[in-house]
N, CA, C, O and CB atoms as a CASP TS submission, in Angstrom:
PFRMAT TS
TARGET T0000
AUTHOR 0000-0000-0000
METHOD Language model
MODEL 1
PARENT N/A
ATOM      1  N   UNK     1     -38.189 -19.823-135.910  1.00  0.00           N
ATOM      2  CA  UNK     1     -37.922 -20.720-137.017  1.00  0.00           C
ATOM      3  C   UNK     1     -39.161 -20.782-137.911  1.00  0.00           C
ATOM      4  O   UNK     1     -40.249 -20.931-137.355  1.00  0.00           O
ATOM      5  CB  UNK     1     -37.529 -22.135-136.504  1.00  0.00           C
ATOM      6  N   UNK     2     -39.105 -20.689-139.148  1.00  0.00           N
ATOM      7  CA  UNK     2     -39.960 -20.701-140.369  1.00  0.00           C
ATOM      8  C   UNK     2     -40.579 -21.967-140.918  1.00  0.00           C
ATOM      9  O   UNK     2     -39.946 -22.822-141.538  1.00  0.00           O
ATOM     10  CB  UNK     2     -39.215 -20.190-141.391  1.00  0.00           C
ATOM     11  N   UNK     3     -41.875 -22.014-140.638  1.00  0.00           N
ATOM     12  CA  UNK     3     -41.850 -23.881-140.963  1.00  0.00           C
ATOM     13  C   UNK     3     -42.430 -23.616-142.709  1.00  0.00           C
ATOM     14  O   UNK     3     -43.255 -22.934-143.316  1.00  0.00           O
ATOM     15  CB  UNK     3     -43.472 -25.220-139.578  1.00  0.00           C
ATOM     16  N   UNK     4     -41.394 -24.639-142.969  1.00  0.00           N
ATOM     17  CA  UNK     4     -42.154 -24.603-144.316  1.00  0.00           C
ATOM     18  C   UNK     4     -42.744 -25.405-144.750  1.00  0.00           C
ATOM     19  O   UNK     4     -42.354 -26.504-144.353  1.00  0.00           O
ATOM     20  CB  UNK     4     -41.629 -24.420-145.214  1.00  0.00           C
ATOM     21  N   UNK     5     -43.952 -25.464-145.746  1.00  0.00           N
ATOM     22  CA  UNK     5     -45.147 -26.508-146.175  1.00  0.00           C
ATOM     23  C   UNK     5     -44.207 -27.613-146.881  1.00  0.00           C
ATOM     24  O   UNK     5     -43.206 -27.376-147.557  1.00  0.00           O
ATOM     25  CB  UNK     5     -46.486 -25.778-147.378  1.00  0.00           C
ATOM     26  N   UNK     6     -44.734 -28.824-146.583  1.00  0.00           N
ATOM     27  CA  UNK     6     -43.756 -29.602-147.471  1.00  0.00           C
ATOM     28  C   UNK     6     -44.396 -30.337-148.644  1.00  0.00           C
ATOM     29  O   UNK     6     -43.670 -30.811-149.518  1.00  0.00           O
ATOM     30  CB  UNK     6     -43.006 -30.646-146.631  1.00  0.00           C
ATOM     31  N   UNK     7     -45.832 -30.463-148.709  1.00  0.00           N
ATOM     32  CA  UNK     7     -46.666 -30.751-149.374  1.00  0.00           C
ATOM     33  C   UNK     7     -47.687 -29.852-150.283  1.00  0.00           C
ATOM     34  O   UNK     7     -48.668 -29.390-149.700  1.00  0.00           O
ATOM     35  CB  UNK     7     -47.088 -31.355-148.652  1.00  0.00           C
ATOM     36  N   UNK     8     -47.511 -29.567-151.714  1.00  0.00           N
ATOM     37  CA  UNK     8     -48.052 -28.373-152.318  1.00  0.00           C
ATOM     38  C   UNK     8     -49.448 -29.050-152.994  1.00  0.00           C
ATOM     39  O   UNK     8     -49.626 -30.267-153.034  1.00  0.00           O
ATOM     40  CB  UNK     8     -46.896 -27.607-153.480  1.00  0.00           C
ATOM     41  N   UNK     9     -50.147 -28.324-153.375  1.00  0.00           N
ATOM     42  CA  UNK     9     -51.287 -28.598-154.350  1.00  0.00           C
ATOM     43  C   UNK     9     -51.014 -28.239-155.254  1.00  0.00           C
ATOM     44  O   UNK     9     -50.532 -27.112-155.365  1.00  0.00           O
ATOM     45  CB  UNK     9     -52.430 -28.190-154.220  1.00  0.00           C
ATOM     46  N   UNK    10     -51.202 -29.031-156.262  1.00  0.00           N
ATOM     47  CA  UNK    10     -51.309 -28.589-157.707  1.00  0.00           C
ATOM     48  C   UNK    10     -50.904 -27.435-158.081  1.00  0.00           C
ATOM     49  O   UNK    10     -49.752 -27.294-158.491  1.00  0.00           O
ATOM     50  CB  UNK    10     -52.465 -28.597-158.150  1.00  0.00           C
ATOM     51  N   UNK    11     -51.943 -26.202-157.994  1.00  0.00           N
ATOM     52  CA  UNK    11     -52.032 -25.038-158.162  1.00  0.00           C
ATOM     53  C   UNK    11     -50.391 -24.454-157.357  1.00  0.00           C
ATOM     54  O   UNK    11     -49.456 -23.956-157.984  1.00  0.00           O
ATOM     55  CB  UNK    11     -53.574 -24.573-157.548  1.00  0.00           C
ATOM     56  N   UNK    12     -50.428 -24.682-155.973  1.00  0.00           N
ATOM     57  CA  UNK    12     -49.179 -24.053-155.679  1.00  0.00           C
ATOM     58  C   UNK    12     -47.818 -24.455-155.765  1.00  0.00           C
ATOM     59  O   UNK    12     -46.817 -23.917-155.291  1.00  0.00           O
ATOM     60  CB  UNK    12     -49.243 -23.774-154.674  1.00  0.00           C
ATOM     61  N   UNK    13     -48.017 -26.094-156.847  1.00  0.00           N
ATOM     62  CA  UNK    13     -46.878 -26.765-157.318  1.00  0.00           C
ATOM     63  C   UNK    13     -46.776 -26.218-158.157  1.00  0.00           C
ATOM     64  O   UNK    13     -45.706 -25.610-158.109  1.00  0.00           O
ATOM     65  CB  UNK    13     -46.765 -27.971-157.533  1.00  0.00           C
ATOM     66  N   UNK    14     -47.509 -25.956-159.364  1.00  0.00           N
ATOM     67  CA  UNK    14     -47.102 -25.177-160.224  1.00  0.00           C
ATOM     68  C   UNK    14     -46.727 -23.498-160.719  1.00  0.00           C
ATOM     69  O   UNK    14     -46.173 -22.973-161.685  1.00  0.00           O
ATOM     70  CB  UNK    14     -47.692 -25.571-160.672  1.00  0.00           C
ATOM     71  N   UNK    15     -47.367 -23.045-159.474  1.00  0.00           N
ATOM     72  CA  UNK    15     -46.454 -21.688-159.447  1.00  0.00           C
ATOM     73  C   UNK    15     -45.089 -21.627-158.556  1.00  0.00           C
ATOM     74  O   UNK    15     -44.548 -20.618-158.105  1.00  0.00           O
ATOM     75  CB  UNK    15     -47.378 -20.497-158.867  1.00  0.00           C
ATOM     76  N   UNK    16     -44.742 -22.789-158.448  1.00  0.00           N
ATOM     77  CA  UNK    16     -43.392 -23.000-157.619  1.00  0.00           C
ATOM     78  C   UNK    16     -42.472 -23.415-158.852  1.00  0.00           C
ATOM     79  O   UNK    16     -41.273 -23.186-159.016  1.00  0.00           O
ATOM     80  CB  UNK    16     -43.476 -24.311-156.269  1.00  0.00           C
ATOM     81  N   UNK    17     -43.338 -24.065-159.642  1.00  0.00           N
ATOM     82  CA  UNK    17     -42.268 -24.681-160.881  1.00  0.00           C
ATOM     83  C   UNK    17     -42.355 -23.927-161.933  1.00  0.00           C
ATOM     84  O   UNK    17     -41.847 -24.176-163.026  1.00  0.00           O
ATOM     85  CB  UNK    17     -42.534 -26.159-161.454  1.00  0.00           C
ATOM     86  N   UNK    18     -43.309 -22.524-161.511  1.00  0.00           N
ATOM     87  CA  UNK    18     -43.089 -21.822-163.019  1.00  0.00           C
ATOM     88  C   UNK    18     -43.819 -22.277-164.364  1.00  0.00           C
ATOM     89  O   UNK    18     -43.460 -21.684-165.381  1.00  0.00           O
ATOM     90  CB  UNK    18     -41.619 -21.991-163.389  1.00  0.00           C
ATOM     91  N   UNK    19     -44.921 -23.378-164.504  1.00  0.00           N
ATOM     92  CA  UNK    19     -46.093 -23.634-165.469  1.00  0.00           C
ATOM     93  C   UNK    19     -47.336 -23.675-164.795  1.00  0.00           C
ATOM     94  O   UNK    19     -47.525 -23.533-163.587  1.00  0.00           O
ATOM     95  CB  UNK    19     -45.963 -24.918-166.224  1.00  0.00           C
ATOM     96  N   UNK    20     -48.387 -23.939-165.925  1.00  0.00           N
ATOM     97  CA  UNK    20     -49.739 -24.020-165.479  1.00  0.00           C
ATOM     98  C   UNK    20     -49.785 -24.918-164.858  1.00  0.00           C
ATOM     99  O   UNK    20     -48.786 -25.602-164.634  1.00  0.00           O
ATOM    100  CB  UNK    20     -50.686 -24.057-166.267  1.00  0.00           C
ATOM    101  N   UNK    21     -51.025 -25.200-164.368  1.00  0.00           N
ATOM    102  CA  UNK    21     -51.756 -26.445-163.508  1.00  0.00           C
ATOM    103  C   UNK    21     -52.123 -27.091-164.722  1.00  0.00           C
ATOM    104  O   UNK    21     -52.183 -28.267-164.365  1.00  0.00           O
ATOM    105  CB  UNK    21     -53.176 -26.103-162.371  1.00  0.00           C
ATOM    106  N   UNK    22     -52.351 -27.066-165.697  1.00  0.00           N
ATOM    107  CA  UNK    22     -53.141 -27.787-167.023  1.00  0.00           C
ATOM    108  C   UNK    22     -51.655 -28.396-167.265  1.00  0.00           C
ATOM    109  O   UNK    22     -51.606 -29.617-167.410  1.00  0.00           O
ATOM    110  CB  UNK    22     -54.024 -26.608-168.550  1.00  0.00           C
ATOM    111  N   UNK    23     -50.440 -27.667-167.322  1.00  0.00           N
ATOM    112  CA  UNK    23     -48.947 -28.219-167.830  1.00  0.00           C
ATOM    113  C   UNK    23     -48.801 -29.672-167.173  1.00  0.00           C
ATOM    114  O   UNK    23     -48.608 -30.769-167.698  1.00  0.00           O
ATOM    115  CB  UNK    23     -47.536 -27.132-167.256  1.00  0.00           C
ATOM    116  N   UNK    24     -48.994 -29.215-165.576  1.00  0.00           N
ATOM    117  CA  UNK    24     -48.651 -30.316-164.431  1.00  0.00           C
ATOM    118  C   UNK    24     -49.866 -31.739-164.745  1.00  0.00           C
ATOM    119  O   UNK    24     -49.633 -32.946-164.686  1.00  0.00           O
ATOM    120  CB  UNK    24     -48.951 -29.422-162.546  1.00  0.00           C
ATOM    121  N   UNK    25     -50.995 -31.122-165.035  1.00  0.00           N
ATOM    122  CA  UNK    25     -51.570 -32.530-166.041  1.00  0.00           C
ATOM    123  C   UNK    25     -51.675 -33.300-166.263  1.00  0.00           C
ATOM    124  O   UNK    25     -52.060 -34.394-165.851  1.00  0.00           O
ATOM    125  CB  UNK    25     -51.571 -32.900-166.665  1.00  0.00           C
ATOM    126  N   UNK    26     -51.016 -32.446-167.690  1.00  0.00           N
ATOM    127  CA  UNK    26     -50.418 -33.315-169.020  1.00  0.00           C
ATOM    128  C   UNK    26     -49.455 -33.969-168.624  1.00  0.00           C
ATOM    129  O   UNK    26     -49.382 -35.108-169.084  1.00  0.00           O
ATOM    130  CB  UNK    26     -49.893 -32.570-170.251  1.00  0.00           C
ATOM    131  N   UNK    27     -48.451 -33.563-167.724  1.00  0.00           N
ATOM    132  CA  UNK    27     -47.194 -34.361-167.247  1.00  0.00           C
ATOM    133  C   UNK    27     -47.234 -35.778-166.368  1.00  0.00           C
ATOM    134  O   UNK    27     -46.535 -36.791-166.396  1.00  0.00           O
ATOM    135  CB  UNK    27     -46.443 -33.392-166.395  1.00  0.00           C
ATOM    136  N   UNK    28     -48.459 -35.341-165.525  1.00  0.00           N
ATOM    137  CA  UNK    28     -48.550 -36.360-165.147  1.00  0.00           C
ATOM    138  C   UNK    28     -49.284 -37.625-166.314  1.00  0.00           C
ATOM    139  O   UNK    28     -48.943 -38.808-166.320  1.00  0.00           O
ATOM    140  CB  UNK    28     -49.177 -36.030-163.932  1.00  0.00           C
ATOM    141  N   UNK    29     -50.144 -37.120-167.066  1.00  0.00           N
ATOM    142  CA  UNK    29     -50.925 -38.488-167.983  1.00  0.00           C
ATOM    143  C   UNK    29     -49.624 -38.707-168.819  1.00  0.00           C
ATOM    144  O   UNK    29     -49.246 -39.879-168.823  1.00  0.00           O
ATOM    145  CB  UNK    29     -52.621 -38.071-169.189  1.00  0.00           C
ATOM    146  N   UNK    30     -48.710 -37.654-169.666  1.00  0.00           N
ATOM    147  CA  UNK    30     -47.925 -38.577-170.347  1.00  0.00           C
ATOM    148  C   UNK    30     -46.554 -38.992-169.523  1.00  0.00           C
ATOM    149  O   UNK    30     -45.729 -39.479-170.296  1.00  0.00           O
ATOM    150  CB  UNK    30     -47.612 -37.954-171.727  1.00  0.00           C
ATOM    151  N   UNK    31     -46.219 -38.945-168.520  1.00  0.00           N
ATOM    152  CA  UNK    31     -45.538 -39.201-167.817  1.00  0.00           C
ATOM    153  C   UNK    31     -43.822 -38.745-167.268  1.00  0.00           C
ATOM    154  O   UNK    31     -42.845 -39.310-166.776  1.00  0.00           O
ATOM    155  CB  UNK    31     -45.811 -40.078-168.153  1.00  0.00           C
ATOM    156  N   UNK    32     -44.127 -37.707-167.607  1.00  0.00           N
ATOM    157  CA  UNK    32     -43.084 -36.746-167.272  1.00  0.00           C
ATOM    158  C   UNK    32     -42.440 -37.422-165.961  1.00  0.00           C
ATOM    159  O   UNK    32     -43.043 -38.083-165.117  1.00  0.00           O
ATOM    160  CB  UNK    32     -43.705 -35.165-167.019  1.00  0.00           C
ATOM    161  N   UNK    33     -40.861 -37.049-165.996  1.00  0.00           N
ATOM    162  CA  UNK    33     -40.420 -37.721-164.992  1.00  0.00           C
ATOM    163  C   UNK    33     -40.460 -36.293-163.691  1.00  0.00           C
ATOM    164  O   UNK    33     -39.413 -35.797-163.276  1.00  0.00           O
ATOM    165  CB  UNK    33     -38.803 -38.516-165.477  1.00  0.00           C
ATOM    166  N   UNK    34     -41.912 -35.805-163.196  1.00  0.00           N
ATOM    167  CA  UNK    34     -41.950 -35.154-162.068  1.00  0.00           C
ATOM    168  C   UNK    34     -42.894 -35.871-160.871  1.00  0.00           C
ATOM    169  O   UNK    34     -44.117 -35.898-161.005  1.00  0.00           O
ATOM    170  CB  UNK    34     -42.387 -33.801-162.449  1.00  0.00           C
ATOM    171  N   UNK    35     -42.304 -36.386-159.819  1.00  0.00           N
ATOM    172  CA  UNK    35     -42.986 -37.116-158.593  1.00  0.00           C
ATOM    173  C   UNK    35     -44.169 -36.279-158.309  1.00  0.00           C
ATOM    174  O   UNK    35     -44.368 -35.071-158.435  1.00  0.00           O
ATOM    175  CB  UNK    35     -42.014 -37.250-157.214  1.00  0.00           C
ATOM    176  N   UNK    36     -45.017 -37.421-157.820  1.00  0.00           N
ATOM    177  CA  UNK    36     -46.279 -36.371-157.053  1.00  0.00           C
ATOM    178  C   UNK    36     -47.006 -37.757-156.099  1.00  0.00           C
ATOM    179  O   UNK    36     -46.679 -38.923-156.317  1.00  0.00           O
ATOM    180  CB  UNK    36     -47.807 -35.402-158.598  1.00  0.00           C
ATOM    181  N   UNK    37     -48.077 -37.330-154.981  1.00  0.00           N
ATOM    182  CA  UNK    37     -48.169 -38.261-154.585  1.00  0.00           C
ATOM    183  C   UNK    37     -50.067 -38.056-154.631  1.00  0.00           C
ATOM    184  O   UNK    37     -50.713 -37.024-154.448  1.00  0.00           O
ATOM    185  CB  UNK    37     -47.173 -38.460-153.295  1.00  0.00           C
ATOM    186  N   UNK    38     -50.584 -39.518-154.957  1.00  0.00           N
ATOM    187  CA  UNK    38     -52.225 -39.445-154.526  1.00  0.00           C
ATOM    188  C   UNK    38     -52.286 -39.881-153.472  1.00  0.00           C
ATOM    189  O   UNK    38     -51.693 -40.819-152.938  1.00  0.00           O
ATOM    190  CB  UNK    38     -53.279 -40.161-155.271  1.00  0.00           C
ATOM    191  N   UNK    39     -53.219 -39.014-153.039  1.00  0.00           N
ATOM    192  CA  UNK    39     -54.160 -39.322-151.616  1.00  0.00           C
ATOM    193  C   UNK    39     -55.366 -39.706-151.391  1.00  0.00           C
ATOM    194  O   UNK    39     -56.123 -38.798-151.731  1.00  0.00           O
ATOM    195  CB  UNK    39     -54.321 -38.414-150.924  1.00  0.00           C
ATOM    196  N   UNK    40     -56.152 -40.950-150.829  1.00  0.00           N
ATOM    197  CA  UNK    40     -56.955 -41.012-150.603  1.00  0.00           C
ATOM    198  C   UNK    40     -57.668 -42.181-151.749  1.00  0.00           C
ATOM    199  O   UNK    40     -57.016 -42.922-152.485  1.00  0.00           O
ATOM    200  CB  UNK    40     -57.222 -39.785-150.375  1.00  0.00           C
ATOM    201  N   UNK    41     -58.907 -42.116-151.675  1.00  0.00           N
ATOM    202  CA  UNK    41     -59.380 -43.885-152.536  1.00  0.00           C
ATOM    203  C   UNK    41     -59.867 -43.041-153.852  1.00  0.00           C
ATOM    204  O   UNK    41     -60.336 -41.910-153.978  1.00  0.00           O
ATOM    205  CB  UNK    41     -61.165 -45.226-151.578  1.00  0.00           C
ATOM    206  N   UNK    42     -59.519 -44.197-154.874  1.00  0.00           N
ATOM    207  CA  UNK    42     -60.668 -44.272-155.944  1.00  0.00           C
ATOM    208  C   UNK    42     -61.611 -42.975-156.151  1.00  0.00           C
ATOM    209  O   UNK    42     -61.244 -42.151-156.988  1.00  0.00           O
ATOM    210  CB  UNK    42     -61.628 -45.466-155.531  1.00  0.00           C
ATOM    211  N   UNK    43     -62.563 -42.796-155.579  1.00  0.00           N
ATOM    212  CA  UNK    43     -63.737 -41.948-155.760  1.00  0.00           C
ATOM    213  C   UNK    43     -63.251 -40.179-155.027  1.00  0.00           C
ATOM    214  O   UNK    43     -63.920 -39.151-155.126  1.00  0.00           O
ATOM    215  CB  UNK    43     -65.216 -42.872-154.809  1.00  0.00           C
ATOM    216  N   UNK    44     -62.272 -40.306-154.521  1.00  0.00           N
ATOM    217  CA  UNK    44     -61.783 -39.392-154.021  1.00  0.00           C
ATOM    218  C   UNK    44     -60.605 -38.482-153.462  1.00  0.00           C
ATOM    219  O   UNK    44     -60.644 -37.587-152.617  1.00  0.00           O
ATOM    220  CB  UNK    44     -62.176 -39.548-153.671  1.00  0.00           C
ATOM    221  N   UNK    45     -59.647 -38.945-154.128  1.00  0.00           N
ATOM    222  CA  UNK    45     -58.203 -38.416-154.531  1.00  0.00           C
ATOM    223  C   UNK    45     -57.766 -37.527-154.614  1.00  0.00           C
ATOM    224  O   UNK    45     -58.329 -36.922-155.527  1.00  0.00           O
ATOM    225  CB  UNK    45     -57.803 -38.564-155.329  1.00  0.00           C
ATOM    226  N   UNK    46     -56.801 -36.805-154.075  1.00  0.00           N
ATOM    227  CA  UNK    46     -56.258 -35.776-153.984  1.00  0.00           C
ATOM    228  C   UNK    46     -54.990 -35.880-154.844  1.00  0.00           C
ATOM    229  O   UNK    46     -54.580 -37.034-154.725  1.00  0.00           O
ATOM    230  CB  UNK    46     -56.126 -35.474-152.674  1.00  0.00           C
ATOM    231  N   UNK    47     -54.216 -35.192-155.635  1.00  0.00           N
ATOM    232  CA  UNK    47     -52.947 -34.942-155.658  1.00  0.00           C
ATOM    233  C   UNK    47     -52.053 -34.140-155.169  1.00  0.00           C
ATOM    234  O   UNK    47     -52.312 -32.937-155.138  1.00  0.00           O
ATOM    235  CB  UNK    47     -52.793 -34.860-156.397  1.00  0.00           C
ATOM    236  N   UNK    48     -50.963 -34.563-154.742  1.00  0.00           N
ATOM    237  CA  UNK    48     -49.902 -33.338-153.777  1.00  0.00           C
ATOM    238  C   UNK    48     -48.556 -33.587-154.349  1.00  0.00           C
ATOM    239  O   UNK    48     -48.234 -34.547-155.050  1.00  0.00           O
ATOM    240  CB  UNK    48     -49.758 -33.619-151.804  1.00  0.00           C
ATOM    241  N   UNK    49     -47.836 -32.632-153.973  1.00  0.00           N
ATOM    242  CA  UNK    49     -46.258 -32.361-154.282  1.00  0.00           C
ATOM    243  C   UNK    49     -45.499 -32.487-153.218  1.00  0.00           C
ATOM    244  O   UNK    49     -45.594 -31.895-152.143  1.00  0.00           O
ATOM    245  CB  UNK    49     -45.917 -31.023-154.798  1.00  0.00           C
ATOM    246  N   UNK    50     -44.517 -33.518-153.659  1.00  0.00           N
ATOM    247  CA  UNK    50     -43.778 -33.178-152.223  1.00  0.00           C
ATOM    248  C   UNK    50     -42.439 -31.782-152.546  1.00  0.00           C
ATOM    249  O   UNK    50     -41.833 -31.881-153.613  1.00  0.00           O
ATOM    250  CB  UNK    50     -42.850 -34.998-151.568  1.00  0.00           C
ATOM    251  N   UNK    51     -42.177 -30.918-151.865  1.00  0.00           N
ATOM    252  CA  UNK    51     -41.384 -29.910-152.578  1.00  0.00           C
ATOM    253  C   UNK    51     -40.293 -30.046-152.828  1.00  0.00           C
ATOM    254  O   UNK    51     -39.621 -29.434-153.658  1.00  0.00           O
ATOM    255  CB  UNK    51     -41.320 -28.925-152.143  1.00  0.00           C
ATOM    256  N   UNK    52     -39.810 -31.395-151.689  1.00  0.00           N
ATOM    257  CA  UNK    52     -38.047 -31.881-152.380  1.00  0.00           C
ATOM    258  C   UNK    52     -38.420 -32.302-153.319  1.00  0.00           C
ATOM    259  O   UNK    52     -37.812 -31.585-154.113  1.00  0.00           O
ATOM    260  CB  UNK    52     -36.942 -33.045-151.727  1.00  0.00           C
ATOM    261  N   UNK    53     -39.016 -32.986-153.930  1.00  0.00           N
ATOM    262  CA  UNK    53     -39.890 -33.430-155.370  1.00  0.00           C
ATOM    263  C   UNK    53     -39.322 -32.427-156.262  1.00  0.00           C
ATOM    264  O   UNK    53     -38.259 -32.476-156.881  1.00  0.00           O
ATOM    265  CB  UNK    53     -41.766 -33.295-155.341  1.00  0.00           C
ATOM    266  N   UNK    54     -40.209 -31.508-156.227  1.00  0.00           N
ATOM    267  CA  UNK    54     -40.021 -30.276-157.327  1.00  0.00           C
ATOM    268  C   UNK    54     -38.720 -29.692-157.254  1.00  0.00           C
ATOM    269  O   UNK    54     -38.266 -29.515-158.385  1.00  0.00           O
ATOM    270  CB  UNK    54     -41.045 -29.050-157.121  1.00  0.00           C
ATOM    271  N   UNK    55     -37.676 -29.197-156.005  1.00  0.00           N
ATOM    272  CA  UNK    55     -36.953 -29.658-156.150  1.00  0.00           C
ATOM    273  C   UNK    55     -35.739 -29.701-156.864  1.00  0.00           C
ATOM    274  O   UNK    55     -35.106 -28.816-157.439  1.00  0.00           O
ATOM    275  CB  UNK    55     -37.386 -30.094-156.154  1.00  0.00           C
ATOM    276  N   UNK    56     -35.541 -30.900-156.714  1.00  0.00           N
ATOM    277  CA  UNK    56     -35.239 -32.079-157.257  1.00  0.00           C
ATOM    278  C   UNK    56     -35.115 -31.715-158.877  1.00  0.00           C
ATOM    279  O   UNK    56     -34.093 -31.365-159.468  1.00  0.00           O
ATOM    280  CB  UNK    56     -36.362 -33.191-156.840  1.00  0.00           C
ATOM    281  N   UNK    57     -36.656 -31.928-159.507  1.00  0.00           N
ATOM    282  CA  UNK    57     -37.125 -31.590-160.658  1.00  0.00           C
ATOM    283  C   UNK    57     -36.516 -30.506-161.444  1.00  0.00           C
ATOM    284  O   UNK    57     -36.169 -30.539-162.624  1.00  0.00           O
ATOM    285  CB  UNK    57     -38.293 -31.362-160.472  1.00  0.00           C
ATOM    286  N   UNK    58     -36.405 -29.035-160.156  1.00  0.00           N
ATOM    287  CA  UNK    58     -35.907 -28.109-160.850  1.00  0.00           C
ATOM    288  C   UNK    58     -34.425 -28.078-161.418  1.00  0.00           C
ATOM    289  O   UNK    58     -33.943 -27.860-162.530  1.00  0.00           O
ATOM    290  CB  UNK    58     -36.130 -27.165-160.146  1.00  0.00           C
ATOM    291  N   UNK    59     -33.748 -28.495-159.758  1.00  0.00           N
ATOM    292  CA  UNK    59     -32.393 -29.004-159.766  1.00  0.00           C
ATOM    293  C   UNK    59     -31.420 -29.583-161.281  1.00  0.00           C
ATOM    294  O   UNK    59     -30.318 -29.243-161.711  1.00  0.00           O
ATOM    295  CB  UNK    59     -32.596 -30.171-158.783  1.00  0.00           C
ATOM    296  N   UNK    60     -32.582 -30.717-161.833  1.00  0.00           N
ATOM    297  CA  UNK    60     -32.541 -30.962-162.499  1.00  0.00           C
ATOM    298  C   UNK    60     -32.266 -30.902-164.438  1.00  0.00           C
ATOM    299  O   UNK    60     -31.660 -31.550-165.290  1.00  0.00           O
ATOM    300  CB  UNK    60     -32.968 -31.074-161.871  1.00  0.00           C
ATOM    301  N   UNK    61     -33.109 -29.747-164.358  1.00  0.00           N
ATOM    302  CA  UNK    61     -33.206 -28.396-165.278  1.00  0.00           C
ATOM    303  C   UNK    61     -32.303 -27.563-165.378  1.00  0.00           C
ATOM    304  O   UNK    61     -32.362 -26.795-166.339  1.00  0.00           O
ATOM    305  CB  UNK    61     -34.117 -27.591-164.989  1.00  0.00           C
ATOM    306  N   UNK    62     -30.888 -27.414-164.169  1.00  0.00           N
ATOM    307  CA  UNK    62     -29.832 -26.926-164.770  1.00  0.00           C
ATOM    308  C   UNK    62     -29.310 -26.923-165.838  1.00  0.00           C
ATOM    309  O   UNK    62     -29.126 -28.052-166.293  1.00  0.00           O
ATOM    310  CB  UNK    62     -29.210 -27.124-164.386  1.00  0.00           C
ATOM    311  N   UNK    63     -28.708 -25.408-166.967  1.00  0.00           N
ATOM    312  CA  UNK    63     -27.772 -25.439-167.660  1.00  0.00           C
ATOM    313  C   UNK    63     -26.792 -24.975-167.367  1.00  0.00           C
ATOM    314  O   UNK    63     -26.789 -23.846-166.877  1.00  0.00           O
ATOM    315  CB  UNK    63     -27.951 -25.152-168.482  1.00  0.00           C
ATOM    316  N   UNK    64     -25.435 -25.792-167.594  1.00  0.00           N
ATOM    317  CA  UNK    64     -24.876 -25.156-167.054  1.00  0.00           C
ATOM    318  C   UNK    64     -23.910 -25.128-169.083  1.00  0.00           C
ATOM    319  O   UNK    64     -23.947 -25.954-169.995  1.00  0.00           O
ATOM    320  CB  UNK    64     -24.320 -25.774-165.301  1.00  0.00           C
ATOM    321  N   UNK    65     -23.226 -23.805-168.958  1.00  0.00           N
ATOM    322  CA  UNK    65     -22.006 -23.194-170.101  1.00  0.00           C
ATOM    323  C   UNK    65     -20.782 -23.067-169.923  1.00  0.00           C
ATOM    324  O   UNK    65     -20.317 -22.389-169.006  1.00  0.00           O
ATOM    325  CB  UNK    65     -22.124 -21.975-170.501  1.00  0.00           C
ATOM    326  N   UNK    66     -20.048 -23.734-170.819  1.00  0.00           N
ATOM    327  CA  UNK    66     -18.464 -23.682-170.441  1.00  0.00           C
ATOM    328  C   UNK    66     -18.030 -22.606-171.845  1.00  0.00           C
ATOM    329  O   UNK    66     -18.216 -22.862-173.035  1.00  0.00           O
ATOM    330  CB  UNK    66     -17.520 -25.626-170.448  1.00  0.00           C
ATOM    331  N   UNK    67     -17.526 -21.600-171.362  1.00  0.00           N
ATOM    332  CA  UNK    67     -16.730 -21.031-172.263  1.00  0.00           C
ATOM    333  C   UNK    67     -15.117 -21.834-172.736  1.00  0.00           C
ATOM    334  O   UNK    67     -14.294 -22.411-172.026  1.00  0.00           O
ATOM    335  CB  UNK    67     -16.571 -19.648-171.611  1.00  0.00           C
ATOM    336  N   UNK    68     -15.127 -21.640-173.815  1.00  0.00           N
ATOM    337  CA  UNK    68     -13.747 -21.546-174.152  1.00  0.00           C
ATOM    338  C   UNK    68     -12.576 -20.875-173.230  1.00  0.00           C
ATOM    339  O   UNK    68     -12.824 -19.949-172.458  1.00  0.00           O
ATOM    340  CB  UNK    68     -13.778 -20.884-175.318  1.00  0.00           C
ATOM    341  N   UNK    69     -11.281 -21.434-173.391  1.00  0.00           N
ATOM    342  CA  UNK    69     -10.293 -21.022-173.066  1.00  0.00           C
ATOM    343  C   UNK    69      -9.445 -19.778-174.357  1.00  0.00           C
ATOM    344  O   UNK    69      -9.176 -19.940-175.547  1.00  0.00           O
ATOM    345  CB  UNK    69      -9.646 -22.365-172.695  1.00  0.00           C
ATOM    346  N   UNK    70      -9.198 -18.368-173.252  1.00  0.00           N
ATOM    347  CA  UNK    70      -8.527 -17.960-174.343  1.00  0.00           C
ATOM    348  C   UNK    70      -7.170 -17.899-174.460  1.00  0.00           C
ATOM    349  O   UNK    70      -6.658 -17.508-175.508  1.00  0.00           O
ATOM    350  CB  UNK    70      -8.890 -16.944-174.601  1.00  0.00           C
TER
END
């Protein structure tokens, strides 16, 4: 059985979602509706992804097209 990471960094959140790390950011300061979680105090913080998160996120980003009937 394949364990998979469930918690990404930055860097490997955003090559999971297909933008930069500078994109993921900006999203977070202006507040994009993509979850992420901090770790740790004040002076020393981490940020992580949870991957149902992203996800989720991508999930989200569906288009879907209805053709006409002929």
């Amino acid at each position: 059985m394949e364990c998979v990471k469930r918690y990404l960094s930055p860097k490997e959140a955003s090559q999971y979602v297909g933008v930069t790390e500078s994109t993921l950011q900006k999203w977070r300061t202006i507040g994009i509706n993509l979850e992420f979680c901090k770790l740790g105090d004040a002076h020393s913080s981490r940020i992580v992804y949870d991957i149902h998160d992203l996800d989720k996120y991508i999930a989200s980003k569906k288009v879907k097209i209805f053709r006409g009937l002929r």
